[in-house]
N, CA, C and O atoms as a GROMACS GRO file, in nm:
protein
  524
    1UNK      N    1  -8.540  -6.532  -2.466
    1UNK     CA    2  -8.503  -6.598  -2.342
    1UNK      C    3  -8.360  -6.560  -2.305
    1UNK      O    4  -8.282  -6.517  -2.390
    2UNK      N    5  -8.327  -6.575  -2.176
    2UNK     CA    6  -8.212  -6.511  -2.102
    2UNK      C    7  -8.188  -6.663  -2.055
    2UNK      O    8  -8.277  -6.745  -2.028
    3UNK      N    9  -8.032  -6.685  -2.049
    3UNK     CA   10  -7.990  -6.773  -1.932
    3UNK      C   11  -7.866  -6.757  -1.892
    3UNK      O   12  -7.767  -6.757  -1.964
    4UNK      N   13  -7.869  -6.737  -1.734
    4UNK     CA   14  -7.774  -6.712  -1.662
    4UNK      C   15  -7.647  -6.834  -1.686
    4UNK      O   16  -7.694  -6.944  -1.713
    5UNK      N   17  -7.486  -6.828  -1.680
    5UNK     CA   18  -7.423  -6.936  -1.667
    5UNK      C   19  -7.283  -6.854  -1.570
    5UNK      O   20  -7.202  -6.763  -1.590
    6UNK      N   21  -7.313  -6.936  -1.478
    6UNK     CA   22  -7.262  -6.919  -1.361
    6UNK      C   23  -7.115  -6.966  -1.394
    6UNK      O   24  -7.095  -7.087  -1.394
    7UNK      N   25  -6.982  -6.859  -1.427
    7UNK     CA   26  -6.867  -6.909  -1.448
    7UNK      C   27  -6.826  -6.873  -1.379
    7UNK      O   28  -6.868  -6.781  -1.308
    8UNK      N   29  -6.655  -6.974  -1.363
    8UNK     CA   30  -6.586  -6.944  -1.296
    8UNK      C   31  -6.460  -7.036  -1.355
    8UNK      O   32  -6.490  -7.111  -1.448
    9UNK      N   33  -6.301  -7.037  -1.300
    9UNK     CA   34  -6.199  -7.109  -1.396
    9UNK      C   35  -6.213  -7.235  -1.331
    9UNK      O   36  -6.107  -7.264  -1.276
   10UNK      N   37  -6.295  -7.315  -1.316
   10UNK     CA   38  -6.336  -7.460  -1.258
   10UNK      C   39  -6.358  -7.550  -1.337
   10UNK      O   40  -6.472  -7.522  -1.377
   11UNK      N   41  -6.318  -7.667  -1.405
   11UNK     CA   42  -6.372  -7.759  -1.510
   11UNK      C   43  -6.514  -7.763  -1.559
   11UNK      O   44  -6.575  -7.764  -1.666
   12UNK      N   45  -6.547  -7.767  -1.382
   12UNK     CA   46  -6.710  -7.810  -1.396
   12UNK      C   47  -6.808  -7.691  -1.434
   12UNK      O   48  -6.926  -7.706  -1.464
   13UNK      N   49  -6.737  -7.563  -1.428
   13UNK     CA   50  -6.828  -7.434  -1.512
   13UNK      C   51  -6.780  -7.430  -1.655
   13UNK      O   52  -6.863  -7.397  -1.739
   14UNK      N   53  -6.642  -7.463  -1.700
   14UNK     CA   54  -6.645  -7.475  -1.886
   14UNK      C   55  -6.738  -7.553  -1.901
   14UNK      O   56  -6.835  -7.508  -1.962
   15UNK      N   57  -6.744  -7.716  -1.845
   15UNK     CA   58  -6.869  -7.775  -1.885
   15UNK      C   59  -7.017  -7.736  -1.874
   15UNK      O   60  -7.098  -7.805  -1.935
   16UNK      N   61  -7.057  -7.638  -1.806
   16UNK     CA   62  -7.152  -7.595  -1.808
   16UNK      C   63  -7.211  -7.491  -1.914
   16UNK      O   64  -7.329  -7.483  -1.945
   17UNK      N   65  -7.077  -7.394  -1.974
   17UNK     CA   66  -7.117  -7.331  -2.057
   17UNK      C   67  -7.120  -7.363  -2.166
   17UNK      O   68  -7.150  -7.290  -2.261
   18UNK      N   69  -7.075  -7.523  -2.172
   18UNK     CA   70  -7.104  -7.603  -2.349
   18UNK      C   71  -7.234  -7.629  -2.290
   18UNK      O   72  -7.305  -7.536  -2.326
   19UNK      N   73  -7.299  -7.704  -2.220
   19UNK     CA   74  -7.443  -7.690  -2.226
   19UNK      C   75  -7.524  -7.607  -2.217
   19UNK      O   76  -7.626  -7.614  -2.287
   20UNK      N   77  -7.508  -7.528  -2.149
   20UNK     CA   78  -7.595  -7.406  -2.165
   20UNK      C   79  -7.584  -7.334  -2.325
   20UNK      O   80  -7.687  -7.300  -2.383
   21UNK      N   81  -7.441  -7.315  -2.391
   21UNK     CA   82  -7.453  -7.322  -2.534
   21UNK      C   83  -7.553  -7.405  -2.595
   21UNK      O   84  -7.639  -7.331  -2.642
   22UNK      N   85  -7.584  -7.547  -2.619
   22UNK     CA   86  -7.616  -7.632  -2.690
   22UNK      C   87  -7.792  -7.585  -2.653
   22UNK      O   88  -7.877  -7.581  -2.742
   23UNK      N   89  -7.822  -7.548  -2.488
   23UNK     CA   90  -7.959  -7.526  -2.496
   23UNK      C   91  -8.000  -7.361  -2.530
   23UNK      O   92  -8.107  -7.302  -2.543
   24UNK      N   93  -7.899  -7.333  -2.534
   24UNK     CA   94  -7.946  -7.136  -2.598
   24UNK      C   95  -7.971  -7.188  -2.736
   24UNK      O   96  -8.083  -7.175  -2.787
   25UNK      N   97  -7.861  -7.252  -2.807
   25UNK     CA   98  -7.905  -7.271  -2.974
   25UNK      C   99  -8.046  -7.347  -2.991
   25UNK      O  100  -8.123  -7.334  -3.086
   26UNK      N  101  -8.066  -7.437  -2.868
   26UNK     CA  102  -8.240  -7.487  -2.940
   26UNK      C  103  -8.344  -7.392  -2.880
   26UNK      O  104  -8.456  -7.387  -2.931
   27UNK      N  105  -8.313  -7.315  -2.775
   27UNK     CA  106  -8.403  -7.197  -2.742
   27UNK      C  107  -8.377  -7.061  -2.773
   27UNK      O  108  -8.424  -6.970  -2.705
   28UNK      N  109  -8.282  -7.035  -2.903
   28UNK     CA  110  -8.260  -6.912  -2.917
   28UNK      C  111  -8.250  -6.802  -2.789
   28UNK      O  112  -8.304  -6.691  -2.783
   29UNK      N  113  -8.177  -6.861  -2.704
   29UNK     CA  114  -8.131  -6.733  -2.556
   29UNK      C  115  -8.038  -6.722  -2.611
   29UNK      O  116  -7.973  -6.786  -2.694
   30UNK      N  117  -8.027  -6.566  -2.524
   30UNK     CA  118  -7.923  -6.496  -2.478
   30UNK      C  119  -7.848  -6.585  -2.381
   30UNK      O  120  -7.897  -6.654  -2.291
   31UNK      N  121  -7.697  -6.570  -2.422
   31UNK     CA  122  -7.629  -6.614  -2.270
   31UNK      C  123  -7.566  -6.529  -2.164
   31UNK      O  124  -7.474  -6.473  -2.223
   32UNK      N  125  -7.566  -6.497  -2.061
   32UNK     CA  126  -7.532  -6.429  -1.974
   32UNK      C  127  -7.416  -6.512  -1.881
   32UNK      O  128  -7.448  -6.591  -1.792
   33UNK      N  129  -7.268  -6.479  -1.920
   33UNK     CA  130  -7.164  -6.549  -1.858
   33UNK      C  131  -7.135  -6.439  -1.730
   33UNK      O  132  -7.120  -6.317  -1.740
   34UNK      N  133  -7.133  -6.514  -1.617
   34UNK     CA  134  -7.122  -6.424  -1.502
   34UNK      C  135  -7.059  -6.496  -1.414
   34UNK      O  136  -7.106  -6.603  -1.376
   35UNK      N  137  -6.933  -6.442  -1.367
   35UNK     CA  138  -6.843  -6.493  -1.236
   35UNK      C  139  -6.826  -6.368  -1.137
   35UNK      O  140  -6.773  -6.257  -1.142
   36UNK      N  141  -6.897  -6.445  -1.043
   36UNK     CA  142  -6.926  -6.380  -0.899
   36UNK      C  143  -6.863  -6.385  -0.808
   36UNK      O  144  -6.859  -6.495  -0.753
   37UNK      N  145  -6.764  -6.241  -0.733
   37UNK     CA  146  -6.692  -6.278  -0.646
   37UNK      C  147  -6.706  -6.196  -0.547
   37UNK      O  148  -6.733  -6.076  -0.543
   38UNK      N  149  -6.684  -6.279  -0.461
   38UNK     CA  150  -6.681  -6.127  -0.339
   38UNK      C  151  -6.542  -5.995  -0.302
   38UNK      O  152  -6.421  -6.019  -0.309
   39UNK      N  153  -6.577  -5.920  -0.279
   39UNK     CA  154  -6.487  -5.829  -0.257
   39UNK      C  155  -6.429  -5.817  -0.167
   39UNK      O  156  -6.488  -5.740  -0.091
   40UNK      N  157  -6.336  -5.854  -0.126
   40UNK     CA  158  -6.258  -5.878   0.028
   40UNK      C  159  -6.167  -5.670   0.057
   40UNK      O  160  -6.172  -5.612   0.165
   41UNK      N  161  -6.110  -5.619  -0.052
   41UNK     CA  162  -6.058  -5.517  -0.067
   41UNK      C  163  -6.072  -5.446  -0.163
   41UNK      O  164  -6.141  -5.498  -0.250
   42UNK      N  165  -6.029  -5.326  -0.189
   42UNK     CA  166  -6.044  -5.248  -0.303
   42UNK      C  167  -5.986  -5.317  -0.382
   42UNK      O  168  -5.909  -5.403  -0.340
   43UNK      N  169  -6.010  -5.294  -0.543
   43UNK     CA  170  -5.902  -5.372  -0.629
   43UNK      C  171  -5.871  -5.293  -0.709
   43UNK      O  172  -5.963  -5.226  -0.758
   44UNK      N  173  -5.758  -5.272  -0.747
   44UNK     CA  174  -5.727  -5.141  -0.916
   44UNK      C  175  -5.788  -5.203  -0.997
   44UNK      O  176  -5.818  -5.322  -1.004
   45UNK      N  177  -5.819  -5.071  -1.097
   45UNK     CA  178  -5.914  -5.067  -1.204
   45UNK      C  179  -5.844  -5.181  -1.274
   45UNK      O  180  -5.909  -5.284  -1.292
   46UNK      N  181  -5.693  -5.174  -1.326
   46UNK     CA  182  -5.607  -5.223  -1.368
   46UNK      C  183  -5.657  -5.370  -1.378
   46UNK      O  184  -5.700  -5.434  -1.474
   47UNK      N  185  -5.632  -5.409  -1.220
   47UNK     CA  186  -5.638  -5.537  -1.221
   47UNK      C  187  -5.784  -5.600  -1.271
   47UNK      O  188  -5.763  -5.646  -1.384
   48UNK      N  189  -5.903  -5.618  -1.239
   48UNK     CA  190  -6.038  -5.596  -1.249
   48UNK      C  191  -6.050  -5.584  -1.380
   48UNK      O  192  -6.145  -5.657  -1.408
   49UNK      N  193  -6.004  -5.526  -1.493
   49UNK     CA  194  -5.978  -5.512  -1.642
   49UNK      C  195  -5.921  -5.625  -1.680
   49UNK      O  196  -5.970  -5.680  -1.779
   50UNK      N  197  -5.812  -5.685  -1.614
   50UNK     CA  198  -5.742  -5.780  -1.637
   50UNK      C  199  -5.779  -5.962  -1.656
   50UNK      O  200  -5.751  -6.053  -1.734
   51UNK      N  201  -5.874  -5.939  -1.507
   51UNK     CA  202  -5.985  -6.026  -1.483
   51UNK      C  203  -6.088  -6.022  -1.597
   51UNK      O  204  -6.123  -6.131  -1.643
   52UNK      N  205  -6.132  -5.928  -1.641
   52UNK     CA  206  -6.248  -5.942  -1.718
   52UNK      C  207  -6.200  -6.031  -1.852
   52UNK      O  208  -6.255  -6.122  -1.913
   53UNK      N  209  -6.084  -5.968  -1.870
   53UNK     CA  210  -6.013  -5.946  -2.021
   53UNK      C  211  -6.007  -6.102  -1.989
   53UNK      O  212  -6.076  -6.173  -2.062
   54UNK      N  213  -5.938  -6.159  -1.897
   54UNK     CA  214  -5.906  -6.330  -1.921
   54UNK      C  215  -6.005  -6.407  -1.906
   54UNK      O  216  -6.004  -6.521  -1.954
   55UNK      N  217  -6.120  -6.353  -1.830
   55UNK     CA  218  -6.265  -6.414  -1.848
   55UNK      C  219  -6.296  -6.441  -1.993
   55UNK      O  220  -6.295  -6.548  -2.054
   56UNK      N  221  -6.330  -6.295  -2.038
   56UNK     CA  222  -6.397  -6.279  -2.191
   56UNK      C  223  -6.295  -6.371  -2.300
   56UNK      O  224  -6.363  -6.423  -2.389
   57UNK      N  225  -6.155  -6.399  -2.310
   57UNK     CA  226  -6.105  -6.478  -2.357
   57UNK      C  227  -6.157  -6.616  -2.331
   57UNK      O  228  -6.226  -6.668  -2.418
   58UNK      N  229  -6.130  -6.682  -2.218
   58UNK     CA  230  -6.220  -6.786  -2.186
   58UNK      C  231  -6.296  -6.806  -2.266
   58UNK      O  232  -6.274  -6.857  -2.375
   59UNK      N  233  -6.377  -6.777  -2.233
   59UNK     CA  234  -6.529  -6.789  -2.276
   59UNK      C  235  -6.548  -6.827  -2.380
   59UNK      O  236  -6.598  -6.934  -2.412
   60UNK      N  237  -6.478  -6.677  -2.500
   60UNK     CA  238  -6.492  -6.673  -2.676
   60UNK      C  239  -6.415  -6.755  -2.689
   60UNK      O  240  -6.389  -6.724  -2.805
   61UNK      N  241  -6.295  -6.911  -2.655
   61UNK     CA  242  -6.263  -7.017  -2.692
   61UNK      C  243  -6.318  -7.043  -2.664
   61UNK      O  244  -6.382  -7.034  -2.768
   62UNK      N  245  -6.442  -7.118  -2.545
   62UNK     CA  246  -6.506  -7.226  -2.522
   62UNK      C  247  -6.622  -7.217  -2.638
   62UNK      O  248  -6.645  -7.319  -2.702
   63UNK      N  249  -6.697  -7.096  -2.666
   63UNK     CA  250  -6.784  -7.107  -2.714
   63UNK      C  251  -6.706  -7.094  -2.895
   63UNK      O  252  -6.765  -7.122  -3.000
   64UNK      N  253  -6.582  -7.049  -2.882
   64UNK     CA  254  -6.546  -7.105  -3.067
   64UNK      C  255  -6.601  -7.194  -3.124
   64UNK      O  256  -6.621  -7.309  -3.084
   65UNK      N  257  -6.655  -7.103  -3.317
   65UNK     CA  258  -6.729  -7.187  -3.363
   65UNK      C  259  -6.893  -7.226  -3.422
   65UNK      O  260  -6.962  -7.277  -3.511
   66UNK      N  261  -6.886  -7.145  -3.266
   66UNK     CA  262  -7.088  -7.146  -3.258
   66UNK      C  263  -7.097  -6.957  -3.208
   66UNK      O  264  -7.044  -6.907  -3.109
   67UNK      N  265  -7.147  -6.914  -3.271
   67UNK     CA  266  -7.113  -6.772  -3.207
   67UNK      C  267  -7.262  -6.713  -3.139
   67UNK      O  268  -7.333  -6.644  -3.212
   68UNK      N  269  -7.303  -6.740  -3.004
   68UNK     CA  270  -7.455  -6.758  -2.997
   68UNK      C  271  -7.428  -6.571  -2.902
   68UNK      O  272  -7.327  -6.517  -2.857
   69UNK      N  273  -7.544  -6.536  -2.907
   69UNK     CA  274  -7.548  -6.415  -2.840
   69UNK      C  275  -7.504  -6.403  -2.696
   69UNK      O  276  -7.587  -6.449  -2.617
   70UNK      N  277  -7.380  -6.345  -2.635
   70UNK     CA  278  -7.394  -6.338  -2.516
   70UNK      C  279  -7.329  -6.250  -2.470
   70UNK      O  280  -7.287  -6.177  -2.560
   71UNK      N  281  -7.289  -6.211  -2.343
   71UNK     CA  282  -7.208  -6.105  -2.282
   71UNK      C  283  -7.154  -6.190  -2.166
   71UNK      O  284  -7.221  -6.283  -2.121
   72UNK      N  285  -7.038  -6.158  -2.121
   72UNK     CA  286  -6.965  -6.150  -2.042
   72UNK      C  287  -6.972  -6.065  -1.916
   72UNK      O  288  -6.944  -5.950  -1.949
   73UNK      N  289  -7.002  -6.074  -1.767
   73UNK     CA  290  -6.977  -5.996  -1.665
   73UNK      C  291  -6.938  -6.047  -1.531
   73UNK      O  292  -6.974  -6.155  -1.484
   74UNK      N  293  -6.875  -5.977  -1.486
   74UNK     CA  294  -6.795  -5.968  -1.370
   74UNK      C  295  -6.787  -5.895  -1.206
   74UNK      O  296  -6.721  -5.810  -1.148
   75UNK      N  297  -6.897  -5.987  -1.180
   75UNK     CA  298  -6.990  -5.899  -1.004
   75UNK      C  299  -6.868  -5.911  -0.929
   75UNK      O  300  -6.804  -6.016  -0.935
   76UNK      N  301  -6.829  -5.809  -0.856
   76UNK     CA  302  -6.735  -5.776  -0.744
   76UNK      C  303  -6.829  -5.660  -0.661
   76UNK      O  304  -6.847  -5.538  -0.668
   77UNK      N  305  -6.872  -5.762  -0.586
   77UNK     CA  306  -6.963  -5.669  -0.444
   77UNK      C  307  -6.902  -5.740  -0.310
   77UNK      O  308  -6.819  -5.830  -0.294
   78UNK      N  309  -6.989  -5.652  -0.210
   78UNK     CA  310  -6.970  -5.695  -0.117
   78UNK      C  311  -7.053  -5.860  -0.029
   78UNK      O  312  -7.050  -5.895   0.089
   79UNK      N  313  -7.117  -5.924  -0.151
   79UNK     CA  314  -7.204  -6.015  -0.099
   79UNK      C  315  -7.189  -6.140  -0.148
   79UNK      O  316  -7.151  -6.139  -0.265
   80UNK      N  317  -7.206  -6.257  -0.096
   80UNK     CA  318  -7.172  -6.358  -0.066
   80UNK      C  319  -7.137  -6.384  -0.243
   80UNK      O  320  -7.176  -6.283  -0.301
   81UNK      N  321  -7.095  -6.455  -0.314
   81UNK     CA  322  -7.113  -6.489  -0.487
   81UNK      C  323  -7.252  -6.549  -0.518
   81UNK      O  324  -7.309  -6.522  -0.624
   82UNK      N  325  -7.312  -6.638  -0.415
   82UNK     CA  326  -7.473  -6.705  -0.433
   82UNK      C  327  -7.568  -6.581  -0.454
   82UNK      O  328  -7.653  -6.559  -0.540
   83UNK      N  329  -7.517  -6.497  -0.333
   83UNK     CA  330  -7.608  -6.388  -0.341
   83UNK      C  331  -7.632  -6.315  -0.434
   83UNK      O  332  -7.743  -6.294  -0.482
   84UNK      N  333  -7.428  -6.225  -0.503
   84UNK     CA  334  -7.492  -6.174  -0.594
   84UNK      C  335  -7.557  -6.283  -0.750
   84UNK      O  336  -7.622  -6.219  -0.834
   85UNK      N  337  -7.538  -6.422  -0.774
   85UNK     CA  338  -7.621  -6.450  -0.871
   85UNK      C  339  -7.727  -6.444  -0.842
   85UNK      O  340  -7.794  -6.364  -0.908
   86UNK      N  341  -7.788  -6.507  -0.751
   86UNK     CA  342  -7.954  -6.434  -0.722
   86UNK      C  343  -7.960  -6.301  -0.806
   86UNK      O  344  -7.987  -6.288  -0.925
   87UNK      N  345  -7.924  -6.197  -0.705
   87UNK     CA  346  -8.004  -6.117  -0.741
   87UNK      C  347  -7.966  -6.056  -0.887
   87UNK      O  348  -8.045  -5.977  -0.937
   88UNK      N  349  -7.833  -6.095  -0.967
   88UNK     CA  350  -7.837  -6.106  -1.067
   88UNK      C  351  -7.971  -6.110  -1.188
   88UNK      O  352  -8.033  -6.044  -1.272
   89UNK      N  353  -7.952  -6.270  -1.104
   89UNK     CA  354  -8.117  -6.372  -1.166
   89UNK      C  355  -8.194  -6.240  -1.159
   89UNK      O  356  -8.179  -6.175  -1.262
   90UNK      N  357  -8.260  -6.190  -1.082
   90UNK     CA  358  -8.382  -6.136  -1.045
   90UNK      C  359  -8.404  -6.012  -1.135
   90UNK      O  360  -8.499  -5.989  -1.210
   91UNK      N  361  -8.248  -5.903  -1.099
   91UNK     CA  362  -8.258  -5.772  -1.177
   91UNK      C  363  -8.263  -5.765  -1.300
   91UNK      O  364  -8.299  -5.662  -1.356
   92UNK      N  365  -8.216  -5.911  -1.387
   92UNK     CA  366  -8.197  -5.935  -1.538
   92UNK      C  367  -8.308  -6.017  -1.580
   92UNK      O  368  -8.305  -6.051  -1.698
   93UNK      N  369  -8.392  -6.052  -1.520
   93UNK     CA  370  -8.533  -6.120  -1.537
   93UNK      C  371  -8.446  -6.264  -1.624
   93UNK      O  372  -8.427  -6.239  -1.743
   94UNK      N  373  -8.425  -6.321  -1.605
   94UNK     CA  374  -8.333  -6.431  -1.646
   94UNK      C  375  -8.406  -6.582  -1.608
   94UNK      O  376  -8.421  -6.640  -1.500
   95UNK      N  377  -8.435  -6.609  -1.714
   95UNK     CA  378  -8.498  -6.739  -1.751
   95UNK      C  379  -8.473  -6.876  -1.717
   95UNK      O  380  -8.564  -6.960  -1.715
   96UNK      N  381  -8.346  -6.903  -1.688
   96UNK     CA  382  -8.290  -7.011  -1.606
   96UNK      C  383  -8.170  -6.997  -1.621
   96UNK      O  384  -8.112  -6.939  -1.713
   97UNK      N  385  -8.111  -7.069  -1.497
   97UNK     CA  386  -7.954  -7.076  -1.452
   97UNK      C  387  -7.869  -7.204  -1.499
   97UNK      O  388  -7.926  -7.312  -1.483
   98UNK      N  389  -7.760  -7.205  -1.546
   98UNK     CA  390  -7.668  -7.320  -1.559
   98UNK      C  391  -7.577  -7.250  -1.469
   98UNK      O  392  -7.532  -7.136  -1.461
   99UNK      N  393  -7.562  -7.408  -1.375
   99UNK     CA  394  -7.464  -7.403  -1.292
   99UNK      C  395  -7.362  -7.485  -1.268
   99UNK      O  396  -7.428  -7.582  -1.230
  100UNK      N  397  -7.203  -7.534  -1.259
  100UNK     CA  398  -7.137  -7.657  -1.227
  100UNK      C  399  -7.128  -7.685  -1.120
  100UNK      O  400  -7.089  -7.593  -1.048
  101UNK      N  401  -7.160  -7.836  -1.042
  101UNK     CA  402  -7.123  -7.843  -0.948
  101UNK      C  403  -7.061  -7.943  -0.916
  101UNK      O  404  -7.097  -8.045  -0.975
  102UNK      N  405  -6.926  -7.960  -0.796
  102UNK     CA  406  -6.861  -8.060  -0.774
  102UNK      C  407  -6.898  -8.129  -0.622
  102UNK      O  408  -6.981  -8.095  -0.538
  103UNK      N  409  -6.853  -8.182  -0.623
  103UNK     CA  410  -6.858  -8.279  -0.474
  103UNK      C  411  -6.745  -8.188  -0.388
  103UNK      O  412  -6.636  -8.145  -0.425
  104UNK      N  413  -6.823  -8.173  -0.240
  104UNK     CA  414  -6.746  -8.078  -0.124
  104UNK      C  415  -6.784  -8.159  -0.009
  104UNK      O  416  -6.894  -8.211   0.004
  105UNK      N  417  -6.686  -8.167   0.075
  105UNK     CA  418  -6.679  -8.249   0.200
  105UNK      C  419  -6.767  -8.148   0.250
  105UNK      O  420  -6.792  -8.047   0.185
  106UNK      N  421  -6.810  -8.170   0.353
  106UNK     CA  422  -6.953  -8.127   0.496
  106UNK      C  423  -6.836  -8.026   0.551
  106UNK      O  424  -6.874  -7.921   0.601
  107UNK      N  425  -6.676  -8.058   0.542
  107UNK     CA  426  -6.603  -7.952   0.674
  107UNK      C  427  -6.614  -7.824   0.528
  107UNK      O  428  -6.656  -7.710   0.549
  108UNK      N  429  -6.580  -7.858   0.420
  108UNK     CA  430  -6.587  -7.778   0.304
  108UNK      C  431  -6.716  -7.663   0.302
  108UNK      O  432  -6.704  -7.541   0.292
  109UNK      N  433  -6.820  -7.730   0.313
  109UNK     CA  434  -6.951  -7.656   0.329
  109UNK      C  435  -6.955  -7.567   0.468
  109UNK      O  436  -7.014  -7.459   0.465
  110UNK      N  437  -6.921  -7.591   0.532
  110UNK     CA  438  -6.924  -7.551   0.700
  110UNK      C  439  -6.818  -7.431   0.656
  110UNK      O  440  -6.852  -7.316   0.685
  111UNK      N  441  -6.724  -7.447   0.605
  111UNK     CA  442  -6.628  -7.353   0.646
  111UNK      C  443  -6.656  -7.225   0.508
  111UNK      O  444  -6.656  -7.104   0.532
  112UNK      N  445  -6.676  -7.282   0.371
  112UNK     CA  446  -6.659  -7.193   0.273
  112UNK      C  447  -6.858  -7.179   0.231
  112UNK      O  448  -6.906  -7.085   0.168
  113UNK      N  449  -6.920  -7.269   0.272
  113UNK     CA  450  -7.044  -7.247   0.222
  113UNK      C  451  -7.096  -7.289   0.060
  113UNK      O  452  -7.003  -7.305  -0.019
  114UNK      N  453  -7.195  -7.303   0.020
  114UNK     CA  454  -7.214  -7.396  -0.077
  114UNK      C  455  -7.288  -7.225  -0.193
  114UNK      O  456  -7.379  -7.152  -0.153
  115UNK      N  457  -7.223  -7.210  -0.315
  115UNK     CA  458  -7.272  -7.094  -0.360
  115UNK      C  459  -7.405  -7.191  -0.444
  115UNK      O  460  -7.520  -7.154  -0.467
  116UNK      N  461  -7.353  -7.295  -0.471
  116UNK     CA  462  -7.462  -7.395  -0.521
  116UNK      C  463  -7.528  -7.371  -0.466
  116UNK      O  464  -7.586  -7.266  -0.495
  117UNK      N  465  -7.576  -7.450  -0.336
  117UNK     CA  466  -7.682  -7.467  -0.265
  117UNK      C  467  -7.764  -7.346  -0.268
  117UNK      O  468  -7.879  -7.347  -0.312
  118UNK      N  469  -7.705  -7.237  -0.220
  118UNK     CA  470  -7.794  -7.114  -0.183
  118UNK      C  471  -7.849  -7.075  -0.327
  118UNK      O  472  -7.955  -7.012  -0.328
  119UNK      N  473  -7.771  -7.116  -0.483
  119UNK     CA  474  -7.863  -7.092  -0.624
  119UNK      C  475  -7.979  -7.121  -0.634
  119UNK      O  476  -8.072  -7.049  -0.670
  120UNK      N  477  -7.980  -7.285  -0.586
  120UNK     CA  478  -8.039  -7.348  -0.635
  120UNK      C  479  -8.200  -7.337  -0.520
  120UNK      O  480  -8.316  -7.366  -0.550
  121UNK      N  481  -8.155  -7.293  -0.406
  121UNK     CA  482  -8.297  -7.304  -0.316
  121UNK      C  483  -8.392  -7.163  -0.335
  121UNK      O  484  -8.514  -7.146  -0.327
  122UNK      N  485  -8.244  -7.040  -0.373
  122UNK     CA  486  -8.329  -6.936  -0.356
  122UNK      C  487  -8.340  -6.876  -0.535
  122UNK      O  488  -8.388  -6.762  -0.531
  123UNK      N  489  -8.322  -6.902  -0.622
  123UNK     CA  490  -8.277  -6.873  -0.761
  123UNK      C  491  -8.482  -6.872  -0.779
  123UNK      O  492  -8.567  -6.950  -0.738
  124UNK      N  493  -8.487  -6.733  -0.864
  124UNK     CA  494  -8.651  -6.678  -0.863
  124UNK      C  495  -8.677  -6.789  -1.035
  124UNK      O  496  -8.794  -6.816  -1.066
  125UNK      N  497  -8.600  -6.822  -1.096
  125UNK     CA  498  -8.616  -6.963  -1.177
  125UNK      C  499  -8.559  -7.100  -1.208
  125UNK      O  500  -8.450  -7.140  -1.166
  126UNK      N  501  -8.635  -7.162  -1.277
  126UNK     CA  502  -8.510  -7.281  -1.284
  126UNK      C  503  -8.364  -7.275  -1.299
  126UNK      O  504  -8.307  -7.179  -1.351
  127UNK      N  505  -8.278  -7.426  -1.231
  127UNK     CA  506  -8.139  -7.421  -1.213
  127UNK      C  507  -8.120  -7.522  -1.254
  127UNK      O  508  -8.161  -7.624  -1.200
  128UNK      N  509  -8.026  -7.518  -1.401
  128UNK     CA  510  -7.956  -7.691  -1.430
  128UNK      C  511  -7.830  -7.681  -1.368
  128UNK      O  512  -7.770  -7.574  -1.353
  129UNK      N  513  -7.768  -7.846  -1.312
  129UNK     CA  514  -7.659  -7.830  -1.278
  129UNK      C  515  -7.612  -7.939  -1.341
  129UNK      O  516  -7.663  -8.041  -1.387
  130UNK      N  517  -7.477  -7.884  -1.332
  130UNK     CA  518  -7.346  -7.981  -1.455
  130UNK      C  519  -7.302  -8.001  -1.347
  130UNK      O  520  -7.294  -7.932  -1.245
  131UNK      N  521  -7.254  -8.155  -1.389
  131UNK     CA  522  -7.111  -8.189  -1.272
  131UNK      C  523  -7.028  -8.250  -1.413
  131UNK      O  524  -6.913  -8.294  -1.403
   0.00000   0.00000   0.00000
C-alpha cells in the first residue's frame, strides 16, 4: 500500500504525518511525503535543493524513531498544488491521502482557493483529514 501525505511547514500537516505514520505501521505502506507548489517563476537549482533539503529534514525529525518506508518529494509545476496532488494520486496509483486541514474564512477561499477542497472532491481514492 501507498499513502500520499500532503506536506507542507503548517502545524496541521506535521500532524498529519504522525498519523499517517501510525496508519502506514498497521498497514505496512509506503509513505509518500509531498509538498506541492506552484511555480510562479523559474527557480535556481540551488534554491529548489535547498527546499528539498529542509523538507527531507523535517520530515526525518517528525518521523524520528519509527523509521517506516518513505520518500520525500517536491512538485513545482505550473498547476494549481490540489491539482498537482491529484494527479500525483493518480500517476503513483496511491492508496489514500492524508491531508491537514485548517479553518479559512469564505474571503480566504474566494481569493486563494481551497487545495483541500479540490483533494478531497476530485482525489481517484480515499482522503483522511487532520485538523
Amino acid at each position: 500500500m501507498k499513502f500520499l501525505v500532503c506536506f507542507d511547514d503548517r502545524t496541521e500537516a506535521k500532524k498529519t504525518l504522525k498519523v499517517a505514520q501510525e496508519h502506514a505501521k498497521i498497514w505496512q505502506a509506503e509513505l509518500e511525503v509531498v509538498n506541492a507548489k506552484t511555480r510562479v517563476e523559474p527557480l535556481k537549482h540551488a534554491t529548489v535543493k535547498k527546499m528539498e533539503e529542509k523538507m527531507e529534514g523535517e520530515v526525518k525529525e517528525i518521523l524520528a524513531g519509527d523509521d517506516p518506508t518513505y520518500e520525500v518529494q517536491l512538485l513545482l509545476t505550473d498547476l494549481t498544488p490540489g491539482e498537482q496532488l491529484v494527479k500525483y494520486a493518480e500517476d503513483q496509483n496511491i492508496d489514500q491521502i492524508f491531508l491537514g486541514i485548517e479553518k479559512t474564512s469564505k474571503v480566504g477561499k474566494f481569493l486563494f482557493g481551497s487545495t483541500a477542497q479540490y483533494v478531497i472532491l476530485h482525489a481517484p481514492c480515499p482522503v483522511v483529514t487532520v485538523k
